[in-house]
C-alpha angles and dihedrals in degrees: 000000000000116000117259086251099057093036084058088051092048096049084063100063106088130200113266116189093208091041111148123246135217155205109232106182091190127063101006120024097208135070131281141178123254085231090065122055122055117235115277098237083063084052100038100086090034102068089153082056098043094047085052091048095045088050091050087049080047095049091050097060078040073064096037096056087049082254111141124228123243126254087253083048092039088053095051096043091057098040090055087044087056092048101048102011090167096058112127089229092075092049088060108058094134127044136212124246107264086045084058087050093053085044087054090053107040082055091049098047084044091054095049094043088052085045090054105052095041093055089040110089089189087074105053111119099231 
């Protein structure tokens, strides 16, 4: 469950139809809409807050993919509906074509750069 105080901030954040989109490489590694995230100095002091919001971000491509989500994620998904039922995040559970693509590609980038700095030994903390 999301604290009173980010459930109020996230209240805030209204539906807009022509929102932009965009690519975030971390956490997520998938798009998202600027509707839709609260700013991260909202978020800064609230990491309980921030890790529920980044697995609800983290359910919705499970949705997005036809996965369902377990009875634990189901749980939560529906507790944090019930919080903020008007968030943006929960109007945009498919996405157009072009928005797949740039999902495609933010997972890709994400995988390479995973793939780089675990074959490069210059980048072992040690």
């Amino acid at each position: 469950m999301l604290s009173v105080k980010i459930v109020a901030v996230i209240s805030t954040l209204s539906y807009q139809s022509d929102a932009e989109w965009e690519v975030n490489i971390l956490p997520f590694g998938s798009v998202y809409w600027k509707d839709e995230m609260p700013s991260i100095g909202e978020l800064f002091d609230k990491p309980d807050d921030m890790a529920v919001i980044f697995k609800i971000f983290g359910m919705r491509i499970q949705l997005w993919d036809s996965k369902p989500l377990d009875s634990e994620e189901q749980q939560l998904w529906d507790a944090i509906r019930h919080q903020v039922p008007t968030w943006p995040l929960f109007k945009r559970l498919n996405l157009s074509e072009a928005q797949r693509v740039a999902r495609q590609e933010a997972e890709r980038q994400v995988e390479q750069e995973f793939e780089s700095v675990g074959s490069d030994p210059d980048s072992a903390v040690g």
